[in-house]
PQR file of N, CA, C, O and H, with PARSE charges and radii, in Angstrom:
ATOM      1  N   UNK A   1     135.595  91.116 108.606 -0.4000 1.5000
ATOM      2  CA  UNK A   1     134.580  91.667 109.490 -0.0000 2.0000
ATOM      3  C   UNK A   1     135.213  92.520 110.583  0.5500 1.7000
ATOM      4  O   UNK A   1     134.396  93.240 111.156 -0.5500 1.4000
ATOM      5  N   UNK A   2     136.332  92.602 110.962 -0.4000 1.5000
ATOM      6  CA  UNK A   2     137.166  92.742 111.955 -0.0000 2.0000
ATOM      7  C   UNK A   2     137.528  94.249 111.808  0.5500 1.7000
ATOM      8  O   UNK A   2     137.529  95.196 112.593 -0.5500 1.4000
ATOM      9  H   UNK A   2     136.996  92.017 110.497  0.4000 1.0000
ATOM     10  N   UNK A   3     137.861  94.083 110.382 -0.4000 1.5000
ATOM     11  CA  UNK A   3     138.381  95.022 109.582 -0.0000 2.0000
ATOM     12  C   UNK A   3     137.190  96.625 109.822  0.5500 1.7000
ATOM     13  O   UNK A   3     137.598  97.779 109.954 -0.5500 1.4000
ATOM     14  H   UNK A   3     137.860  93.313 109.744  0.4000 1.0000
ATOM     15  N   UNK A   4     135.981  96.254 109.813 -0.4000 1.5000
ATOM     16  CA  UNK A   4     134.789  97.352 109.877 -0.0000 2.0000
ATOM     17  C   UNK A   4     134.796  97.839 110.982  0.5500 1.7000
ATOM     18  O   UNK A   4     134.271  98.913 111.277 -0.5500 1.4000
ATOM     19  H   UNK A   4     135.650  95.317 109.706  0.4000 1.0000
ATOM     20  N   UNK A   5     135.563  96.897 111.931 -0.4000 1.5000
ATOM     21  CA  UNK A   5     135.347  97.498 113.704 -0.0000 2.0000
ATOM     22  C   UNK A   5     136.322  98.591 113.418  0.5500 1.7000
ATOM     23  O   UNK A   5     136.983  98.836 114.427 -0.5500 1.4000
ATOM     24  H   UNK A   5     135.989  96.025 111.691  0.4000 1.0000
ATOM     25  N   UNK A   6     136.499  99.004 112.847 -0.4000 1.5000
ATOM     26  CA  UNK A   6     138.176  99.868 112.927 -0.0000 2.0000
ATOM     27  C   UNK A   6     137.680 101.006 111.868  0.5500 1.7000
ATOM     28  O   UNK A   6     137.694 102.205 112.144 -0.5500 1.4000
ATOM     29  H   UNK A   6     135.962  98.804 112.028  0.4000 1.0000
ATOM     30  N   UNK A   7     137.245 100.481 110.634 -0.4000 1.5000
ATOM     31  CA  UNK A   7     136.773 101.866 109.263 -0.0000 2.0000
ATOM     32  C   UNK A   7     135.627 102.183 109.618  0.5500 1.7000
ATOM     33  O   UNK A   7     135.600 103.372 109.300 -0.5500 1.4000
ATOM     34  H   UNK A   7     137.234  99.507 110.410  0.4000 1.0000
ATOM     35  N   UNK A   8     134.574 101.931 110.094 -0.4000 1.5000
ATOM     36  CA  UNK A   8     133.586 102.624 110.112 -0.0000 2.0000
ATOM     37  C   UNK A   8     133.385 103.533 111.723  0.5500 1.7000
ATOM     38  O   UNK A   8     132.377 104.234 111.814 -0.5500 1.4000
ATOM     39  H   UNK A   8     134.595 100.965 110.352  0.4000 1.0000
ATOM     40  N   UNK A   9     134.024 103.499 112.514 -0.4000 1.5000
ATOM     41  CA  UNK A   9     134.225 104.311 113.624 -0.0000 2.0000
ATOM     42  C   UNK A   9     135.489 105.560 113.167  0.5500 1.7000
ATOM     43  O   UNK A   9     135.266 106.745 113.416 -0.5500 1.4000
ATOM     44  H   UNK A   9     134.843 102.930 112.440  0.4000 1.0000
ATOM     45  N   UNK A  10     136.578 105.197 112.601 -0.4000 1.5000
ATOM     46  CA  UNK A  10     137.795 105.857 111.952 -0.0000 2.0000
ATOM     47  C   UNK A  10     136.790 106.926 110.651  0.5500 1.7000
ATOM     48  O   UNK A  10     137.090 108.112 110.516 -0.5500 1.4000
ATOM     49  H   UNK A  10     136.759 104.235 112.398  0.4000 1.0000
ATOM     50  N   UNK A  11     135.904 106.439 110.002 -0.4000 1.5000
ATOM     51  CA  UNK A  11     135.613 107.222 108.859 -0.0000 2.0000
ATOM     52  C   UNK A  11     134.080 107.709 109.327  0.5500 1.7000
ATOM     53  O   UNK A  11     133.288 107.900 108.405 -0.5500 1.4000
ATOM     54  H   UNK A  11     135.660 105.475 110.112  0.4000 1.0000
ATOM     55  N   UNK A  12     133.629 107.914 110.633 -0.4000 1.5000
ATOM     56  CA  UNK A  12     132.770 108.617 111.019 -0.0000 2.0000
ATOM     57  C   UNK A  12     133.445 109.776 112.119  0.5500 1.7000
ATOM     58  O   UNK A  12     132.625 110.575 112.572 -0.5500 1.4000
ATOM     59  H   UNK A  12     134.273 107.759 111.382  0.4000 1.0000
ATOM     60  N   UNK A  13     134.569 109.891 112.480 -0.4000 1.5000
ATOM     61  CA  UNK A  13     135.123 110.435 113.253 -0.0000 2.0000
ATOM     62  C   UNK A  13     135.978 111.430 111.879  0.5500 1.7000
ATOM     63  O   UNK A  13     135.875 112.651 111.760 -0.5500 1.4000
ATOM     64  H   UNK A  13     135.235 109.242 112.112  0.4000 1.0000
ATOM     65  N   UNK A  14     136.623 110.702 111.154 -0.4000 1.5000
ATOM     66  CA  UNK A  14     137.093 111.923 110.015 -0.0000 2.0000
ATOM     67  C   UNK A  14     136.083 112.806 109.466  0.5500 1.7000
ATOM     68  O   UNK A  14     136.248 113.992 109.180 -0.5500 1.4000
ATOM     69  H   UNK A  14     136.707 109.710 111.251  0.4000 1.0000
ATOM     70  N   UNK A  15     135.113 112.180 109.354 -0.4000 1.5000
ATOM     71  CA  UNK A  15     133.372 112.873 109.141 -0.0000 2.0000
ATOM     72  C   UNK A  15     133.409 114.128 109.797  0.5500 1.7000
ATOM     73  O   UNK A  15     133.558 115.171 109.160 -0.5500 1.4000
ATOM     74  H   UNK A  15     134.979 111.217 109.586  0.4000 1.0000
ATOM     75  N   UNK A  16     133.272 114.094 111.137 -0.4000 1.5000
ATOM     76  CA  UNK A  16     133.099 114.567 111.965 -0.0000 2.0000
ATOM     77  C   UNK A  16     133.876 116.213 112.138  0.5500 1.7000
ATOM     78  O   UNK A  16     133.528 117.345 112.475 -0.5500 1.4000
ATOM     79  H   UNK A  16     133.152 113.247 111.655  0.4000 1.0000
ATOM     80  N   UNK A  17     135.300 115.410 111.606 -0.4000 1.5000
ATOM     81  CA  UNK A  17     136.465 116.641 111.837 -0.0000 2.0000
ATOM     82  C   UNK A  17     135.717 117.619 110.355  0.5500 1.7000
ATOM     83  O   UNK A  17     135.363 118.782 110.159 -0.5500 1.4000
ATOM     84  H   UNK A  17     135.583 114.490 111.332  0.4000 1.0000
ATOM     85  N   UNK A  18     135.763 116.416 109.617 -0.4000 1.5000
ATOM     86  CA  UNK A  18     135.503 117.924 108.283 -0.0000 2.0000
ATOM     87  C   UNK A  18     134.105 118.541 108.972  0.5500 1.7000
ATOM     88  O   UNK A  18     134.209 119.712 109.339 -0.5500 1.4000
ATOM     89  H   UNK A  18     136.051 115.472 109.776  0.4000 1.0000
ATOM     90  N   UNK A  19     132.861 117.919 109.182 -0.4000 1.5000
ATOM     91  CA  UNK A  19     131.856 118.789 109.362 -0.0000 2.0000
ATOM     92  C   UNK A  19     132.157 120.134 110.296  0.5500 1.7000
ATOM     93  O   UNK A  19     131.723 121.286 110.282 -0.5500 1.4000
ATOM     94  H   UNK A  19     132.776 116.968 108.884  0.4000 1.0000
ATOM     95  N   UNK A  20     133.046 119.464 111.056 -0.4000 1.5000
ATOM     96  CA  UNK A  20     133.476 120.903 112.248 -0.0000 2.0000
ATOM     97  C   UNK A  20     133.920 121.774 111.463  0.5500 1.7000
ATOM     98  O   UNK A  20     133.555 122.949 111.511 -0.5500 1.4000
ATOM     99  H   UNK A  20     133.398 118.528 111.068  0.4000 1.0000
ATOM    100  N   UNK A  21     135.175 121.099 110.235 -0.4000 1.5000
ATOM    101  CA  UNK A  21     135.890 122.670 109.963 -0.0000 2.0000
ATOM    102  C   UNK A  21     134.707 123.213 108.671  0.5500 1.7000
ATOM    103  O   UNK A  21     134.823 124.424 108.481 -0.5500 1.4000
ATOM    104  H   UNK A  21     135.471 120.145 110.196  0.4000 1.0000
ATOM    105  N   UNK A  22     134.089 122.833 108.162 -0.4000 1.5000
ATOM    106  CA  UNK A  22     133.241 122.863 107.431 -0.0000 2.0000
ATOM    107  C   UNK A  22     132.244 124.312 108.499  0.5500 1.7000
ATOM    108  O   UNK A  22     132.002 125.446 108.085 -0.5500 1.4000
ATOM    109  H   UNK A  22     133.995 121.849 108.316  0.4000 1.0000
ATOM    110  N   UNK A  23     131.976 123.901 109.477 -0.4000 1.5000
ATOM    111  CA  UNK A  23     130.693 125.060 110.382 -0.0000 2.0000
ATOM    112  C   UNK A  23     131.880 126.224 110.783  0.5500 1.7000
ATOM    113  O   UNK A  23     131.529 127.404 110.814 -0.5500 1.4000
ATOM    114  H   UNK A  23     132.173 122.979 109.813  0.4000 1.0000
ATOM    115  N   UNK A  24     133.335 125.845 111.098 -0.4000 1.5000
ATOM    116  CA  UNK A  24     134.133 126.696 111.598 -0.0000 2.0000
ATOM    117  C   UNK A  24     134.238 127.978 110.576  0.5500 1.7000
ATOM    118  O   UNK A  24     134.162 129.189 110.787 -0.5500 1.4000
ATOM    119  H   UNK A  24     133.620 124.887 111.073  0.4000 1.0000
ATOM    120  N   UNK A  25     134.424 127.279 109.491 -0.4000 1.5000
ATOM    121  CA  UNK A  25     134.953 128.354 108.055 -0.0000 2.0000
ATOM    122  C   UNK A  25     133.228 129.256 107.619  0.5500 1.7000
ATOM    123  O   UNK A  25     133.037 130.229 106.890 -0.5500 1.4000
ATOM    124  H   UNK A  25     134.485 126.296 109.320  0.4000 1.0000
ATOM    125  N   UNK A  26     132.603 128.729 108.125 -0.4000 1.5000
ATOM    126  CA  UNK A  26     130.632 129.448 107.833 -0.0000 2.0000
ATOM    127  C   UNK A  26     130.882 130.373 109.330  0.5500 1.7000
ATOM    128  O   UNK A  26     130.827 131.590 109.151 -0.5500 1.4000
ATOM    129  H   UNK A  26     132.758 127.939 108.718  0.4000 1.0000
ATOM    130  N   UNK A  27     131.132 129.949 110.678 -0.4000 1.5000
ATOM    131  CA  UNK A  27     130.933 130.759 111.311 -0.0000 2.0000
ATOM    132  C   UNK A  27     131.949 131.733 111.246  0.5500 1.7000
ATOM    133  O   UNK A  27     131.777 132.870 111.687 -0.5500 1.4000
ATOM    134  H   UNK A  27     131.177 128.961 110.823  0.4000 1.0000
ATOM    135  N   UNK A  28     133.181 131.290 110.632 -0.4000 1.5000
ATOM    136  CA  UNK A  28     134.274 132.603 110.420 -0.0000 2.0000
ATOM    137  C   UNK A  28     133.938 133.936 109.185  0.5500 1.7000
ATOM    138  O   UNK A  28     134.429 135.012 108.844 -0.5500 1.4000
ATOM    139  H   UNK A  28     133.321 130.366 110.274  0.4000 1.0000
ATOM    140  N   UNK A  29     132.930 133.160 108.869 -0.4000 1.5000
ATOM    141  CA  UNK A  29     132.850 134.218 107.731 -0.0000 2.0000
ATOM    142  C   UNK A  29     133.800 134.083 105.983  0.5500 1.7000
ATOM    143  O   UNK A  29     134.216 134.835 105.101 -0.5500 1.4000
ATOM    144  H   UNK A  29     132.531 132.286 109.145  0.4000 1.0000
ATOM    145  N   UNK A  30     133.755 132.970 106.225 -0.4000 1.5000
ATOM    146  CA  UNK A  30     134.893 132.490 105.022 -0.0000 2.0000
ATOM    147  C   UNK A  30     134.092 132.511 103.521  0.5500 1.7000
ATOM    148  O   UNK A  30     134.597 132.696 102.414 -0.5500 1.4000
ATOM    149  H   UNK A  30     133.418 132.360 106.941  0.4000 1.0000
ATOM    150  N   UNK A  31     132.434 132.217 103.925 -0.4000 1.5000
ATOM    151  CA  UNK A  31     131.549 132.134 102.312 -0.0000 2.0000
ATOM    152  C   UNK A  31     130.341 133.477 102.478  0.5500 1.7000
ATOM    153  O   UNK A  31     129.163 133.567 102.133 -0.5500 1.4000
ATOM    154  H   UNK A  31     132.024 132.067 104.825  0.4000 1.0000
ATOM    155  N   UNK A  32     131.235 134.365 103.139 -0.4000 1.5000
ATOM    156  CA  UNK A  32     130.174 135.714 102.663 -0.0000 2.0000
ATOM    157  C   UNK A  32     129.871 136.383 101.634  0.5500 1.7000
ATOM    158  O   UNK A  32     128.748 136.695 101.237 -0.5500 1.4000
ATOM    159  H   UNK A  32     132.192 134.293 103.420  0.4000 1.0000
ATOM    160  N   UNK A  33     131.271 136.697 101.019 -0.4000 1.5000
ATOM    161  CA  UNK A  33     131.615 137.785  99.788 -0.0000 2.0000
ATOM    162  C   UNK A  33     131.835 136.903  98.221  0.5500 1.7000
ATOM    163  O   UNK A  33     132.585 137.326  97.341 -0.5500 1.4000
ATOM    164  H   UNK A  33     132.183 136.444 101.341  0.4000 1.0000
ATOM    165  N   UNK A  34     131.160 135.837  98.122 -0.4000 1.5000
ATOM    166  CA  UNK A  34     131.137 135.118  96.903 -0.0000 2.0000
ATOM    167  C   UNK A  34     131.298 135.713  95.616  0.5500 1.7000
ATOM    168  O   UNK A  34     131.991 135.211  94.731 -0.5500 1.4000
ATOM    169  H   UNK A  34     130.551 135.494  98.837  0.4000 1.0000
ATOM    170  N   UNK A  35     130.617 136.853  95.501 -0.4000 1.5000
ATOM    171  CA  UNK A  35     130.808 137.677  94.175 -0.0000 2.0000
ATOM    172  C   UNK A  35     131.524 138.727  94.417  0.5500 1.7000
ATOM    173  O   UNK A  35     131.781 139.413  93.428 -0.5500 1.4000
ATOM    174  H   UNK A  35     130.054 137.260  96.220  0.4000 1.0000
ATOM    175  N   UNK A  36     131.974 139.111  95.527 -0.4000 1.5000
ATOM    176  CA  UNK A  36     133.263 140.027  95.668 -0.0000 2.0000
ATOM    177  C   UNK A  36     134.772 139.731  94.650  0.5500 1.7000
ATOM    178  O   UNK A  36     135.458 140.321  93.816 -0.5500 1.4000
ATOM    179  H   UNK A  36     131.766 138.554  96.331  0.4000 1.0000
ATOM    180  N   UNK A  37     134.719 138.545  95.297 -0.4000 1.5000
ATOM    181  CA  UNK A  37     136.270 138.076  94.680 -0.0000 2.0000
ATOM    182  C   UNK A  37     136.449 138.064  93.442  0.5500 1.7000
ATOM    183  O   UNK A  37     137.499 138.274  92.834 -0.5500 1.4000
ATOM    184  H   UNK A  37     134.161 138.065  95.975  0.4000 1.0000
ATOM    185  N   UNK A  38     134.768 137.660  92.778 -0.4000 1.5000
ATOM    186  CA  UNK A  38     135.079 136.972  91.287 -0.0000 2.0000
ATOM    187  C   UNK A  38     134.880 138.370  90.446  0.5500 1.7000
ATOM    188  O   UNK A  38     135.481 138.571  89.391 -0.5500 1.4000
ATOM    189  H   UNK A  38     133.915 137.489  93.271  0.4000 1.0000
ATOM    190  N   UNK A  39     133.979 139.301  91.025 -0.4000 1.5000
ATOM    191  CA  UNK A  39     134.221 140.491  90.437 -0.0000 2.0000
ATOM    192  C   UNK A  39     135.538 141.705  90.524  0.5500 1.7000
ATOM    193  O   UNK A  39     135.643 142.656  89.749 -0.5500 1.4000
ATOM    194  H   UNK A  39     133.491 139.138  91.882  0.4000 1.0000
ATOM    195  N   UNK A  40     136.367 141.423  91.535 -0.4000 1.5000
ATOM    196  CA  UNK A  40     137.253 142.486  91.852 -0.0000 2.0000
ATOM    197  C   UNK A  40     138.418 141.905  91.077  0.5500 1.7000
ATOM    198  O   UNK A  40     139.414 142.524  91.453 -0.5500 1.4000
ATOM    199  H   UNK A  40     136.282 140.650  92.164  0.4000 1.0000
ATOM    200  N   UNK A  41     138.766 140.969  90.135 -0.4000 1.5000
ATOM    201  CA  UNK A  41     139.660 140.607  89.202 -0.0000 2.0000
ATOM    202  C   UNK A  41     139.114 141.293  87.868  0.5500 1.7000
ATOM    203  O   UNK A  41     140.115 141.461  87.171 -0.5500 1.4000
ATOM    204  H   UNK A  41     137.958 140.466  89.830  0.4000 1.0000
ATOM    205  N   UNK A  42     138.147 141.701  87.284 -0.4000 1.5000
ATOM    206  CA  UNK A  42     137.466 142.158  86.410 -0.0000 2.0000
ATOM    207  C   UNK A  42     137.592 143.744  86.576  0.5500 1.7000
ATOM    208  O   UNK A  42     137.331 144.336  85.529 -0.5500 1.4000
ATOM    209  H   UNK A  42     137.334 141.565  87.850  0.4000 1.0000
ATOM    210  N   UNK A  43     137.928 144.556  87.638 -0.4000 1.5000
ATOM    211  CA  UNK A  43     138.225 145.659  87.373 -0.0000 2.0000
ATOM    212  C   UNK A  43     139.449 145.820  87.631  0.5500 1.7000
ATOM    213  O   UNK A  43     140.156 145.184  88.413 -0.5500 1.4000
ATOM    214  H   UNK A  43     138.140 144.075  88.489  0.4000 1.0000
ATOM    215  N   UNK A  44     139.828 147.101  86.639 -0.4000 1.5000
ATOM    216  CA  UNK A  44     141.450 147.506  86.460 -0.0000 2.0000
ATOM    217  C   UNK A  44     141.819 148.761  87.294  0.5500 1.7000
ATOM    218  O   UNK A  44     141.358 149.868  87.017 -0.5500 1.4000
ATOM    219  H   UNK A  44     139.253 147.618  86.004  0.4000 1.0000
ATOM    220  N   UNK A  45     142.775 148.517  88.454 -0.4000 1.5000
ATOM    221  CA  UNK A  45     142.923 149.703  89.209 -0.0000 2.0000
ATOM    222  C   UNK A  45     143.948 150.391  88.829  0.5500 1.7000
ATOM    223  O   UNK A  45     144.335 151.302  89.561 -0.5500 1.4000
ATOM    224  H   UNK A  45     143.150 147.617  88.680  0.4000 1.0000
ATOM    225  N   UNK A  46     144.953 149.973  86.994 -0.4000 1.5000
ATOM    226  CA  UNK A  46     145.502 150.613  86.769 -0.0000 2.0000
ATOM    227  C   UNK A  46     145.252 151.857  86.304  0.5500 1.7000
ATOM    228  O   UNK A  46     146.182 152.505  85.822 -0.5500 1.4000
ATOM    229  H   UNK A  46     144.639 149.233  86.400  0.4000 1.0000
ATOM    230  N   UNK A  47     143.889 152.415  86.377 -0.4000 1.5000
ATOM    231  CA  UNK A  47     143.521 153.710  85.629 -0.0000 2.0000
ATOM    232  C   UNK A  47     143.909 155.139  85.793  0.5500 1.7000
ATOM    233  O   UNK A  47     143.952 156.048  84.964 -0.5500 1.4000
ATOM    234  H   UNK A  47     143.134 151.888  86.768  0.4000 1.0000
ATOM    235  N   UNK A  48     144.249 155.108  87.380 -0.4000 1.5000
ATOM    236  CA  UNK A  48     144.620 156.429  87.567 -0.0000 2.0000
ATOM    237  C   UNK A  48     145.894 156.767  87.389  0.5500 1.7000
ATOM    238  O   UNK A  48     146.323 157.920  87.429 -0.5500 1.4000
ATOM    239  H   UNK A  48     144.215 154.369  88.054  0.4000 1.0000
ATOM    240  N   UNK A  49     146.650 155.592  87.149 -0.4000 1.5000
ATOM    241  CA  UNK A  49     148.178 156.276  86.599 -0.0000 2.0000
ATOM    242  C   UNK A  49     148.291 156.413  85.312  0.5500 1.7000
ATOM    243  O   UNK A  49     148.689 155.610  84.468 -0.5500 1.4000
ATOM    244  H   UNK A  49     146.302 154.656  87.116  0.4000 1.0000
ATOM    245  N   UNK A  50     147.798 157.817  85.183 -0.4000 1.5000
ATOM    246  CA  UNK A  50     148.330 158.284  83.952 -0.0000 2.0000
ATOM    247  C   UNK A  50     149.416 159.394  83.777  0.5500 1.7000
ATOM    248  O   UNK A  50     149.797 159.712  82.650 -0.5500 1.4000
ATOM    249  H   UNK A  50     147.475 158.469  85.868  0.4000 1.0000
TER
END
């Protein structure tokens, strides 16, 4: 029982840290360009060296 005084304050506070970096990386702008990335591997910019 002793044991809960300690994990459930410890694993609402680790909670806590991810939710922050979780809003930090949304307000940085980290999940804007979702289909940017996955499309710009799909084109080849080797074309103009010919």
């Amino acid at each position: 029982m002793t044991n809960l005084l300690f994990l459930i304050p410890a694993a609402l506070f680790l909670g806590g840290i991810g939710l922050a970096a979780f809003l930090w990386s949304l307000k940085s702008g980290q999940f804007d360009d979702l289909d940017g990335a996955a499309e710009r591997i799909l084109h080849d910019d080797d074309e103009d060296e010919d």
